[in-house]
mmJSON file of the N, C-alpha and C atoms, coordinates in Angstrom:
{"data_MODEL":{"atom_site":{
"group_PDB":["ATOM","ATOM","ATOM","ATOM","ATOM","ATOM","ATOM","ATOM","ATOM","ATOM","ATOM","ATOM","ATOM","ATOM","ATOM","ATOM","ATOM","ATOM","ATOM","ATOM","ATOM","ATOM","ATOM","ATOM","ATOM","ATOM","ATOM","ATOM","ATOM","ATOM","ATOM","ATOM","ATOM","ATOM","ATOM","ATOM","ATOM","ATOM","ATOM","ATOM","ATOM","ATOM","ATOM","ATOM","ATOM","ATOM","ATOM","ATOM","ATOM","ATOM","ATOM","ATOM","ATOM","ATOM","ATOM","ATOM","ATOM","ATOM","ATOM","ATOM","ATOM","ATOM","ATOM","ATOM","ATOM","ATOM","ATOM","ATOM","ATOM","ATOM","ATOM","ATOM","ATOM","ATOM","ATOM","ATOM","ATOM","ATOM","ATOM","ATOM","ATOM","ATOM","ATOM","ATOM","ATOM","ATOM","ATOM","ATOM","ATOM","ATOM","ATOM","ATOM","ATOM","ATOM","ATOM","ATOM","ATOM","ATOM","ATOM","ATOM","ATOM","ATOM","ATOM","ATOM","ATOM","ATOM","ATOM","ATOM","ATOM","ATOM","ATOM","ATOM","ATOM","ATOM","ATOM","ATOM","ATOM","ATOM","ATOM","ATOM","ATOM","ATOM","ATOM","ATOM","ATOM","ATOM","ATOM","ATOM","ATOM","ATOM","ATOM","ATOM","ATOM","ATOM","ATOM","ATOM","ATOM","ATOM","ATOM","ATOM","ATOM","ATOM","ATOM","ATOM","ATOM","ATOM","ATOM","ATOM","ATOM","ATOM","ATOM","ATOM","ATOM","ATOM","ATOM","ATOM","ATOM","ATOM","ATOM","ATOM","ATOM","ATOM","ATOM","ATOM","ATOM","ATOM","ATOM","ATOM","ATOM","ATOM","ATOM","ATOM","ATOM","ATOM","ATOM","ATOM","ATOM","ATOM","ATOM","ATOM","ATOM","ATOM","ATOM"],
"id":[1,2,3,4,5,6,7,8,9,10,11,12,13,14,15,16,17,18,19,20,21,22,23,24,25,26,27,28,29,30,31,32,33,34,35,36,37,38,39,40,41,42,43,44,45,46,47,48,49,50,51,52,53,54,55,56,57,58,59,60,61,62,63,64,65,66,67,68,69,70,71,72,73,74,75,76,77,78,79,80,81,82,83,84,85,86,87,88,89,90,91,92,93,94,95,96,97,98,99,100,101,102,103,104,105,106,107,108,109,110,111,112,113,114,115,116,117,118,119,120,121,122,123,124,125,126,127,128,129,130,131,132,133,134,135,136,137,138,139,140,141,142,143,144,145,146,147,148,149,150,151,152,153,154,155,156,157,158,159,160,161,162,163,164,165,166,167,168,169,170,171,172,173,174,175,176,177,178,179,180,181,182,183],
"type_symbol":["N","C","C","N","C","C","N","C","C","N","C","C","N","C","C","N","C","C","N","C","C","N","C","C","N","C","C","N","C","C","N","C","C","N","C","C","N","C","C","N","C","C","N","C","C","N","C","C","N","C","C","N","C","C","N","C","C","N","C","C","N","C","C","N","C","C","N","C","C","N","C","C","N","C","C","N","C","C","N","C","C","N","C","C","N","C","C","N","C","C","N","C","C","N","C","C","N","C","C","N","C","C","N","C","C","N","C","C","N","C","C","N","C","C","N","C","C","N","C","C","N","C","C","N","C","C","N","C","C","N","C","C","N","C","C","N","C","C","N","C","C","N","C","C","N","C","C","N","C","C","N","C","C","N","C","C","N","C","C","N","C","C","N","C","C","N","C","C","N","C","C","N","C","C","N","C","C","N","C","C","N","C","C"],
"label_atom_id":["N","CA","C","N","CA","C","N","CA","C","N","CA","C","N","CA","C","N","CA","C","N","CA","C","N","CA","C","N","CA","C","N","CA","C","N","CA","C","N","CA","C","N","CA","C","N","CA","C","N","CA","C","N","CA","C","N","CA","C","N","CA","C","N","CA","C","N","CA","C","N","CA","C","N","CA","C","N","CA","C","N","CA","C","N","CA","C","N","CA","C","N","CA","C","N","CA","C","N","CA","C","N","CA","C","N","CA","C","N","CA","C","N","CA","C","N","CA","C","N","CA","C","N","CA","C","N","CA","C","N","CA","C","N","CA","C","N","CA","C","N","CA","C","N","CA","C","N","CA","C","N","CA","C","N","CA","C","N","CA","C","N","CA","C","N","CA","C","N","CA","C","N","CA","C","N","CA","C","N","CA","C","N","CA","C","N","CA","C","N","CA","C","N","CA","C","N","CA","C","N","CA","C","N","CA","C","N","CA","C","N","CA","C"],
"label_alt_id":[null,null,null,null,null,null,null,null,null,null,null,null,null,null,null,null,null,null,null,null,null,null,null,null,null,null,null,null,null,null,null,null,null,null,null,null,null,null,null,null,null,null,null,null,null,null,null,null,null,null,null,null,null,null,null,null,null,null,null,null,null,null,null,null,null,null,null,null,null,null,null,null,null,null,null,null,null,null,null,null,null,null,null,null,null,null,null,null,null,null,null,null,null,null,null,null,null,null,null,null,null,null,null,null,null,null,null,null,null,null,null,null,null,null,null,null,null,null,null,null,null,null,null,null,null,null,null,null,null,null,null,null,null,null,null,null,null,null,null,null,null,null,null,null,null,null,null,null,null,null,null,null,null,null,null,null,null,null,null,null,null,null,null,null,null,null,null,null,null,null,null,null,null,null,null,null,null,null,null,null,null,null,null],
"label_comp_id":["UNK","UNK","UNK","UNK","UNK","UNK","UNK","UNK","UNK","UNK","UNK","UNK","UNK","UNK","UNK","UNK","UNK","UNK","UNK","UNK","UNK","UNK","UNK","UNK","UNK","UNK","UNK","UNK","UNK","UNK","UNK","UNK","UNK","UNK","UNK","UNK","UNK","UNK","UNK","UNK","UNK","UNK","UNK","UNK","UNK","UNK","UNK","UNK","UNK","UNK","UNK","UNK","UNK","UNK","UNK","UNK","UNK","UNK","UNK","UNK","UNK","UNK","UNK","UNK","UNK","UNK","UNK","UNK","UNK","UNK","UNK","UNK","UNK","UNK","UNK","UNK","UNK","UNK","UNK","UNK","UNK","UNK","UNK","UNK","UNK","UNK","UNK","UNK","UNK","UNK","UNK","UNK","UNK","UNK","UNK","UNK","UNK","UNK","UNK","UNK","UNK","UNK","UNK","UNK","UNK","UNK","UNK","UNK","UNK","UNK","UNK","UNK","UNK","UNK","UNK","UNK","UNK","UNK","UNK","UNK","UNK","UNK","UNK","UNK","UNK","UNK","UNK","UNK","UNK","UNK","UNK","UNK","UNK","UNK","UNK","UNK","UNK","UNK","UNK","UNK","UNK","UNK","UNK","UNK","UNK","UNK","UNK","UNK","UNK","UNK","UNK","UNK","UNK","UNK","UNK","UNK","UNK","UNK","UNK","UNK","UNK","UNK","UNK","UNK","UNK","UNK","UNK","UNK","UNK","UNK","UNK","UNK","UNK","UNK","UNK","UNK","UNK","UNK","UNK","UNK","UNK","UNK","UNK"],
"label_asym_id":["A","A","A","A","A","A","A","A","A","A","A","A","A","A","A","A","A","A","A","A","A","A","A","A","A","A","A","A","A","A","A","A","A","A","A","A","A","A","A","A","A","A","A","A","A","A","A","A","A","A","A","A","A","A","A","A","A","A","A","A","A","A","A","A","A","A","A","A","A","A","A","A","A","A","A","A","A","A","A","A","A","A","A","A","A","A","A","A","A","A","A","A","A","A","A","A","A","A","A","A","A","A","A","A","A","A","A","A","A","A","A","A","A","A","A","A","A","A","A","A","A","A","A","A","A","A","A","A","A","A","A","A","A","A","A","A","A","A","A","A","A","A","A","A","A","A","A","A","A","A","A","A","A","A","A","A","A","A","A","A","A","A","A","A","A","A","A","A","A","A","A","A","A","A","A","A","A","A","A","A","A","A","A"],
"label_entity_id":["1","1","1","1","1","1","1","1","1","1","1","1","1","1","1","1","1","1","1","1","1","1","1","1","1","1","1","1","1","1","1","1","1","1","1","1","1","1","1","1","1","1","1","1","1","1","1","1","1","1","1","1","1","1","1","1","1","1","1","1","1","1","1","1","1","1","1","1","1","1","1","1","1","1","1","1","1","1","1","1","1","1","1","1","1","1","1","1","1","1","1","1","1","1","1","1","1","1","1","1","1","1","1","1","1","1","1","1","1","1","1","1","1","1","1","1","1","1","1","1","1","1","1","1","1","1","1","1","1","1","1","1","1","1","1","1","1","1","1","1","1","1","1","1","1","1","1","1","1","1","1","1","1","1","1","1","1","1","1","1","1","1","1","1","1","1","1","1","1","1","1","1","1","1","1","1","1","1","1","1","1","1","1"],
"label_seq_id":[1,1,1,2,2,2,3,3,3,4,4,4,5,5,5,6,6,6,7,7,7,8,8,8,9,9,9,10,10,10,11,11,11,12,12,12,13,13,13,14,14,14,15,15,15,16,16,16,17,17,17,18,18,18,19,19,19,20,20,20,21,21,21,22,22,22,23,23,23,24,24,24,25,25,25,26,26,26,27,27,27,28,28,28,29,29,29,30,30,30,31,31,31,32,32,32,33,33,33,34,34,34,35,35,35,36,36,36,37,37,37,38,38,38,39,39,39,40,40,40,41,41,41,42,42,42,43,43,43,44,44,44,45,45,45,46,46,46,47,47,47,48,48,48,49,49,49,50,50,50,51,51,51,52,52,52,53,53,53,54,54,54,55,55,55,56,56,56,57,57,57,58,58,58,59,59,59,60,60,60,61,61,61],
"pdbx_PDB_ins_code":[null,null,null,null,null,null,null,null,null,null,null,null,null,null,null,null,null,null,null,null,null,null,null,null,null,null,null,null,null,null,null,null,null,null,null,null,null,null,null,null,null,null,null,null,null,null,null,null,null,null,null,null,null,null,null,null,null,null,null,null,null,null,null,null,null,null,null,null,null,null,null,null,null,null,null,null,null,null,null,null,null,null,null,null,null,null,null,null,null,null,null,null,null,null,null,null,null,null,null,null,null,null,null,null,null,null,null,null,null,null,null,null,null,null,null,null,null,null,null,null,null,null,null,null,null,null,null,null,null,null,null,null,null,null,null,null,null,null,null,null,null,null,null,null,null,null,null,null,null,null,null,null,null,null,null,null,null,null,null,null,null,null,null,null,null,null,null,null,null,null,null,null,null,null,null,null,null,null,null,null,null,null,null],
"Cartn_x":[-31.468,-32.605,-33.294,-34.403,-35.303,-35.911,-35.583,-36.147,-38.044,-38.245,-39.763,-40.385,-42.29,-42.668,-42.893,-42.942,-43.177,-44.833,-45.315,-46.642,-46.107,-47.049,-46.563,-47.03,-45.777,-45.408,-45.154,-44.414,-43.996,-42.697,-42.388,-40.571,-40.891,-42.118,-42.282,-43.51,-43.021,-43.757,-45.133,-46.07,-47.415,-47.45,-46.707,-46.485,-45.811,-45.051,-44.468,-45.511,-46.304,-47.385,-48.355,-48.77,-49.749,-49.241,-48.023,-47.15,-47.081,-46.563,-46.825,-48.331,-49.011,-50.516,-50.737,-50.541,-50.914,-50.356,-48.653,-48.34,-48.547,-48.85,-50.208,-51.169,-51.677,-53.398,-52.927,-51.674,-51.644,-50.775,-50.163,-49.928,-50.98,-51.909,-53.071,-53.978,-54.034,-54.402,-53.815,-52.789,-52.007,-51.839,-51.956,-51.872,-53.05,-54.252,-55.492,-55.803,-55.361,-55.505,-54.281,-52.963,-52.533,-53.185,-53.862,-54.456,-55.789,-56.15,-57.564,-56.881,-56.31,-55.342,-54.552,-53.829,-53.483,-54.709,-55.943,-56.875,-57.16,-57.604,-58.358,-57.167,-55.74,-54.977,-55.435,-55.056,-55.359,-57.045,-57.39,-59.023,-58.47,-57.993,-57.305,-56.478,-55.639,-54.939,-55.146,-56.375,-57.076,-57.73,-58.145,-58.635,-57.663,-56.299,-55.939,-55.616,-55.784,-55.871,-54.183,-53.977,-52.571,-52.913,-52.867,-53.465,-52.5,-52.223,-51.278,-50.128,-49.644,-49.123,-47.973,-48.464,-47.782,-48.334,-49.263,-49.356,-50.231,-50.142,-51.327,-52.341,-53.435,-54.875,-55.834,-56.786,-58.315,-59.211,-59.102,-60.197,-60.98,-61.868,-62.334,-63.649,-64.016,-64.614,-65.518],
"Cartn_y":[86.613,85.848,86.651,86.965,87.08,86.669,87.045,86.2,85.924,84.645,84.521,85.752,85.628,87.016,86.604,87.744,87.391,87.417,87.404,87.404,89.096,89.824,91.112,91.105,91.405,91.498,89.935,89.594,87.619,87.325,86.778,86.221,84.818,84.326,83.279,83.621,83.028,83.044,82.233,82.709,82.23,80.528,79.795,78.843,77.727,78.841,77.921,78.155,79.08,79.115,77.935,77.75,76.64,75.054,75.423,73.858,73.316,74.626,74.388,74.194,74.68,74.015,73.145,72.594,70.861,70.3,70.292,69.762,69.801,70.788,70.859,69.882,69.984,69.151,68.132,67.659,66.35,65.558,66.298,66.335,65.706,66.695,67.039,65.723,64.641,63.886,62.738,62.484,61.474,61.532,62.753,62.88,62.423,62.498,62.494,60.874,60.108,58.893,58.104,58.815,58.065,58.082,58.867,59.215,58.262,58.111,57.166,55.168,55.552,54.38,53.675,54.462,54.277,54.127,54.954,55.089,53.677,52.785,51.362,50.525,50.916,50.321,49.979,50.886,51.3,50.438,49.897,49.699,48.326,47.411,46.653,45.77,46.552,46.454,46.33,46.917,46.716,45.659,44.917,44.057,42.583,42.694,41.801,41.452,39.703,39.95,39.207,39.117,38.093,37.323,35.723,34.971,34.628,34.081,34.218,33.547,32.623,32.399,33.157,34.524,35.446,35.311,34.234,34.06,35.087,36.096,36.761,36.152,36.898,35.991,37.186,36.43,37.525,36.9,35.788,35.238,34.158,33.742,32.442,33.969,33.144,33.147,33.342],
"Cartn_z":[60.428,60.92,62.032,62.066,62.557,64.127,65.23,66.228,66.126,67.403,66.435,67.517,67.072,67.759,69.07,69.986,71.386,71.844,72.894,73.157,73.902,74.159,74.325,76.102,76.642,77.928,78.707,77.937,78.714,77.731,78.394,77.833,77.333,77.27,76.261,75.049,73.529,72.91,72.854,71.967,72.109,71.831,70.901,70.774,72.144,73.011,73.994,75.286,75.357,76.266,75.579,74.427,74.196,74.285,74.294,74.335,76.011,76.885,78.57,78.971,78.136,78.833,78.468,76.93,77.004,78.096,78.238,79.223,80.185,81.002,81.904,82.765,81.139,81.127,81.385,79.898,80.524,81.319,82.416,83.682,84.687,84.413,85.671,85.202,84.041,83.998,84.024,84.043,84.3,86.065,86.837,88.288,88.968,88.105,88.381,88.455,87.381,87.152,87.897,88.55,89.653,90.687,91.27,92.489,92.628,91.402,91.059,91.637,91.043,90.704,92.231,93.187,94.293,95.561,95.457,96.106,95.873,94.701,94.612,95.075,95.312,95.761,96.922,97.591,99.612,99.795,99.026,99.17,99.391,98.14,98.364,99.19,99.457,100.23,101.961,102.293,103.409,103.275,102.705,102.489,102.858,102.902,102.981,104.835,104.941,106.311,106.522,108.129,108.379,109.262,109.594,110.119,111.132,111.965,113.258,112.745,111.304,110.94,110.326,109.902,109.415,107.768,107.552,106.172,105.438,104.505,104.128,103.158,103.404,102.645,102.383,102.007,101.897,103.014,103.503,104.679,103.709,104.473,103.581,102.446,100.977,100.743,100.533],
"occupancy":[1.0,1.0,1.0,1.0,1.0,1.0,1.0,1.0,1.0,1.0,1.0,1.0,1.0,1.0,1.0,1.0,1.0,1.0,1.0,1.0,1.0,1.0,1.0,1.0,1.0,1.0,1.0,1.0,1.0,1.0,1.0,1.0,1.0,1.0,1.0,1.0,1.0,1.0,1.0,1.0,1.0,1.0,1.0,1.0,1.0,1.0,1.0,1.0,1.0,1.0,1.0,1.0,1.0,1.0,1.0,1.0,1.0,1.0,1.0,1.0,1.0,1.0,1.0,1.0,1.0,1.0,1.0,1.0,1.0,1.0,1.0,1.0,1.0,1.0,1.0,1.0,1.0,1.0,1.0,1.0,1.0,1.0,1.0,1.0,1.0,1.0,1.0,1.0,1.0,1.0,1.0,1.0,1.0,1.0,1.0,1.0,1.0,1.0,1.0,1.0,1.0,1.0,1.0,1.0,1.0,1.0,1.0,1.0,1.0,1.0,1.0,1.0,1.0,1.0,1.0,1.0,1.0,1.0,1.0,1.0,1.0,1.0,1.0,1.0,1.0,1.0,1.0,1.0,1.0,1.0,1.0,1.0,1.0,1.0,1.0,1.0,1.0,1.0,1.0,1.0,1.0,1.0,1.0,1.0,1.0,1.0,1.0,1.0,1.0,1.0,1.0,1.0,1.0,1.0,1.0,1.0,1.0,1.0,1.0,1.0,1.0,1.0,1.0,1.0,1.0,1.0,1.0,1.0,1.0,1.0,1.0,1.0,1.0,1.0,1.0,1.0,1.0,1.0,1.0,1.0,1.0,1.0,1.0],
"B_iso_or_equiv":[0.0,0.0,0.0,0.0,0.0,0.0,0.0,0.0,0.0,0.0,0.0,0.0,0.0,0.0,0.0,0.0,0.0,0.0,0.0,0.0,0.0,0.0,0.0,0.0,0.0,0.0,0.0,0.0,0.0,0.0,0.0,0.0,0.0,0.0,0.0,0.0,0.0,0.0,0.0,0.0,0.0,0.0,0.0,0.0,0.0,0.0,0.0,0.0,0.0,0.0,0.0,0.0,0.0,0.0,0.0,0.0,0.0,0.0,0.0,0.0,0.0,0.0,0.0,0.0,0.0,0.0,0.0,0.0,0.0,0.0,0.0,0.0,0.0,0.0,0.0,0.0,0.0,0.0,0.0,0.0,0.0,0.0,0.0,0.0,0.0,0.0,0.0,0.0,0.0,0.0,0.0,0.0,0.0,0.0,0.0,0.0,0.0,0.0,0.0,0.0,0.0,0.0,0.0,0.0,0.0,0.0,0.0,0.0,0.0,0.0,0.0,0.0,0.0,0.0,0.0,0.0,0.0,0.0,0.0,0.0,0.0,0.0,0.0,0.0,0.0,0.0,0.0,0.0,0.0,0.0,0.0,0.0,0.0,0.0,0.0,0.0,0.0,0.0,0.0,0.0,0.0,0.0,0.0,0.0,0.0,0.0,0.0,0.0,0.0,0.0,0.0,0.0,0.0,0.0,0.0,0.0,0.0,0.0,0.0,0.0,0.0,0.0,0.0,0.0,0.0,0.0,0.0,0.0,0.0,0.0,0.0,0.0,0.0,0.0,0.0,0.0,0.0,0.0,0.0,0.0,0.0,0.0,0.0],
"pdbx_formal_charge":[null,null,null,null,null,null,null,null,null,null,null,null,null,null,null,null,null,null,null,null,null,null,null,null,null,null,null,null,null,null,null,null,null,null,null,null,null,null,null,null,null,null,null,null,null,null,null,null,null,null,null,null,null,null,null,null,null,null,null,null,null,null,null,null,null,null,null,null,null,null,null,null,null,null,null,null,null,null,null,null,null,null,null,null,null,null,null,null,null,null,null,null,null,null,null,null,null,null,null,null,null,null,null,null,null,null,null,null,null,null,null,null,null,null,null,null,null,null,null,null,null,null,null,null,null,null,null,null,null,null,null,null,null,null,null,null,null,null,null,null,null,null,null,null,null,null,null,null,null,null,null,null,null,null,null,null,null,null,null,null,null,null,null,null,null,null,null,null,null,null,null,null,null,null,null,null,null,null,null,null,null,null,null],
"auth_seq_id":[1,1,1,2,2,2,3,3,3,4,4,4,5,5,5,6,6,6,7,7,7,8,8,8,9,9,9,10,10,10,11,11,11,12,12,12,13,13,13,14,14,14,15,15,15,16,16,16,17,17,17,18,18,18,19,19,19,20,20,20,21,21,21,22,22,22,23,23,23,24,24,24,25,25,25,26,26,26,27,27,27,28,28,28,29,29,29,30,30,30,31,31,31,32,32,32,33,33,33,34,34,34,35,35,35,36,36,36,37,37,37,38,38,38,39,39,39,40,40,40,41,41,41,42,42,42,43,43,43,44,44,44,45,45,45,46,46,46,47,47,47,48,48,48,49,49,49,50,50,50,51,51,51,52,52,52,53,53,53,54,54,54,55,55,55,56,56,56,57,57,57,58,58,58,59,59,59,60,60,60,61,61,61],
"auth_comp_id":["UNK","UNK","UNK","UNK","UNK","UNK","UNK","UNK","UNK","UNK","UNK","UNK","UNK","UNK","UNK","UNK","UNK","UNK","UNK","UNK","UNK","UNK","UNK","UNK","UNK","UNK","UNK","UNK","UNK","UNK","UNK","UNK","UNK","UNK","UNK","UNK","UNK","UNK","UNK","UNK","UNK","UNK","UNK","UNK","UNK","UNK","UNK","UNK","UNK","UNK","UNK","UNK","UNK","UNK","UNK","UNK","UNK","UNK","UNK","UNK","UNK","UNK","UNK","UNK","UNK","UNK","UNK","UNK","UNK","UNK","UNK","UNK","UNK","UNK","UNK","UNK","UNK","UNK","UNK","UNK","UNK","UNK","UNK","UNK","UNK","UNK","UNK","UNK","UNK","UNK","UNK","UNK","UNK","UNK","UNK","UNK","UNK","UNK","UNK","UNK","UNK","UNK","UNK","UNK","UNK","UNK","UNK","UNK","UNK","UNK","UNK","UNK","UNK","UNK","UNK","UNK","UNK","UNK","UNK","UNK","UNK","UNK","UNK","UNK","UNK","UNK","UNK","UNK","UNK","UNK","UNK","UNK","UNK","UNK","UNK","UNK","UNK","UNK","UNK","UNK","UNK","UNK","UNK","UNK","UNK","UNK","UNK","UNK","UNK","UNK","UNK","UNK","UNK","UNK","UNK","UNK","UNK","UNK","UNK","UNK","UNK","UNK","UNK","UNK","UNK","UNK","UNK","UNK","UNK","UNK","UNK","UNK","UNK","UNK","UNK","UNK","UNK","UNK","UNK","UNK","UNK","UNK","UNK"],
"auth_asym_id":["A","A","A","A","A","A","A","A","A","A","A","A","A","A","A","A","A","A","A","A","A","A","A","A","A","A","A","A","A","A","A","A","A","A","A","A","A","A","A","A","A","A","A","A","A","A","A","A","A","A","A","A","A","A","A","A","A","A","A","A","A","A","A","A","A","A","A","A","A","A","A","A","A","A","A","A","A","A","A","A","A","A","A","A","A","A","A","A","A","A","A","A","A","A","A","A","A","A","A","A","A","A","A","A","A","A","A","A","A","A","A","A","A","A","A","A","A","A","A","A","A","A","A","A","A","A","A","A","A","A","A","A","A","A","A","A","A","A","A","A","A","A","A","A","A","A","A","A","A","A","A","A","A","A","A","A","A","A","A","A","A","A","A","A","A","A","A","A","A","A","A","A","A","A","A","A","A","A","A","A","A","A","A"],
"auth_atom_id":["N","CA","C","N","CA","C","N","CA","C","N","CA","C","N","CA","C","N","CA","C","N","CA","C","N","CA","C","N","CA","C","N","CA","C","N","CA","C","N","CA","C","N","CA","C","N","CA","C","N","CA","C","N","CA","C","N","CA","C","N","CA","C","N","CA","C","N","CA","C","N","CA","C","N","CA","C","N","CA","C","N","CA","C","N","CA","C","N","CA","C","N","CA","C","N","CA","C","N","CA","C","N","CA","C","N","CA","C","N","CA","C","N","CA","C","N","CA","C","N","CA","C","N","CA","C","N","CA","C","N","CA","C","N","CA","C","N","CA","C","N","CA","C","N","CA","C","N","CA","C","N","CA","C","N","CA","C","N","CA","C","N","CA","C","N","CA","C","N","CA","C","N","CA","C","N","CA","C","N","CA","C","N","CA","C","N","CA","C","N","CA","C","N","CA","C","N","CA","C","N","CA","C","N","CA","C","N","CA","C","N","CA","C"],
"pdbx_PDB_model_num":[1,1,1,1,1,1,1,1,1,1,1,1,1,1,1,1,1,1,1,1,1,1,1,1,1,1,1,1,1,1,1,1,1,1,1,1,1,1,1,1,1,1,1,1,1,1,1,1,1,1,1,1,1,1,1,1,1,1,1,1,1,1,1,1,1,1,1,1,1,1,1,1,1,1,1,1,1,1,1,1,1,1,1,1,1,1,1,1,1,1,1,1,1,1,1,1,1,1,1,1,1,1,1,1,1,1,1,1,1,1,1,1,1,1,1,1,1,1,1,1,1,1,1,1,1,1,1,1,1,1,1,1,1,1,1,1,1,1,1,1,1,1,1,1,1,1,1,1,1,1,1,1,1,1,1,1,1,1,1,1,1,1,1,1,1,1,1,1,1,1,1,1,1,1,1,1,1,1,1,1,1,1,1]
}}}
């Protein structure tokens, strides 16, 4: 058997370089859309007030 071919000068083949960049991408978009995602959190989340009760709310209305 045959080893498969290499990309010439890298210890990974061309197939496992195209397989690490999808994963990559879709890394960098799943990171992208947490970051989206936590930001409308923190928006949120400021929004909420505490009334001397300790009770949390949004304020009237």
């Amino acid at each position: 058997m045959t080893p498969p071919p290499k990309a010439p000068n890298s210890f990974m083949t061309e197939n496992q370089i195209a397989i690490l960049e999808s994963l990559v991408l879709t890394y960098n978009k799943i990171n992208s859309f947490m970051l989206k995602y936590e930001a409308q959190e923190d928006v949120s989340e400021s929004n909420v007030l505490t009334n001397d009760t300790g009770v949390r709310g949004r304020g009237r209305p």
